[in-house]
Structure formats: structure tokens, C-alpha cells
N, C-alpha and C positions, 0 to 999 in steps of 0.2 A: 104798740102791739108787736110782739116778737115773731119772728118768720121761721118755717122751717120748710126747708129743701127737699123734696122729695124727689127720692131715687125710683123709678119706676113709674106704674100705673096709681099703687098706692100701698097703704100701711094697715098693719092691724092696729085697731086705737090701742090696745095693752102694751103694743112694740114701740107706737111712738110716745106713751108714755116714759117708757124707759128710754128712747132715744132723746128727749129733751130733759130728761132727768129730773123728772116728776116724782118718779117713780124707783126704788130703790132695784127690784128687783119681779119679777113676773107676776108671784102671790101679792104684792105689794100693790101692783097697778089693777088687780082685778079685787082685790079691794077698794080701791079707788073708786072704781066705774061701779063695783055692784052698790058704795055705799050713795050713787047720784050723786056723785062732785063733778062730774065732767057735762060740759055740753054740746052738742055739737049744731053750728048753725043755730042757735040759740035753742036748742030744743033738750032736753037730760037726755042720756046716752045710756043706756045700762047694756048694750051689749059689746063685750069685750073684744070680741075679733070684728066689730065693724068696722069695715073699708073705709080709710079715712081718704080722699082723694085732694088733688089739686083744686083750690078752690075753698075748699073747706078751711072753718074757721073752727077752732077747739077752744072752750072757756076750762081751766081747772085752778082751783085753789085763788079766783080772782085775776090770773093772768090770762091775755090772747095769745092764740096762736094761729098767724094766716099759713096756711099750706100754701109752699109756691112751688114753681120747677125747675129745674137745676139750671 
């Protein structure tokens, strides 16, 4: 499972798409999320600006991601 750092309280799921480079570019990751590839906490995710926090686990394209804190 891969970790990512988070800076803050939390992230937009579209932003931390593109901050672990899922995602090539904005339009890119909200494609992603509206096409149901992402999960979050095992559950499908379609909305794009959801608060991803500490704690949280993101499923996309087959890989994990644990949200840790810095």
C-alpha cells in the first residue's frame, strides 16, 4: 500500500489525484472519479471535491493509497 502525506486537515479527491499522479491533469481526474474508478474506504466515490482526510484509504486503477500526516 502506498502512503500519502498530507498537508493540512485535507484534500480535494481531484487534487490528490493529481498530487500522486493518477491523474494527468484536472479534466483528467474528474474523469476518473465520474467514470467510478476511485474508492474511497472501500466504497465508489463520484464526487470530485470530496474531502479526503487523514485516515482515509483511496482504491484507484488497482493501487492503495493510506492518507497519513506529515
Amino acid at each position: 500500500m502506498n502512503k500519502f502525506e498530507l498537508q493540512g486537515d485535507f484534500i480535494e479527491l481531484i487534487k490528490l489525484l493529481k498530487a500522486i499522479g493518477i491523474a494527468e491533469n484536472g479534466g483528467h481526474a474528474q474523469a476518473i472519479v465520474t467514470d467510478g474508478q476511485v474508492t474511497l474506504n472501500g466504497e465508489i466515490e463520484t464526487r470530485k471535491r470530496a474531502k479526503i482526510r487523514i485516515g482515509d484509504i483511496i482504491k484507484v486503477f488497482g493501487e492503495e493509497y493510506e492518507i497519513t500526516n506529515s
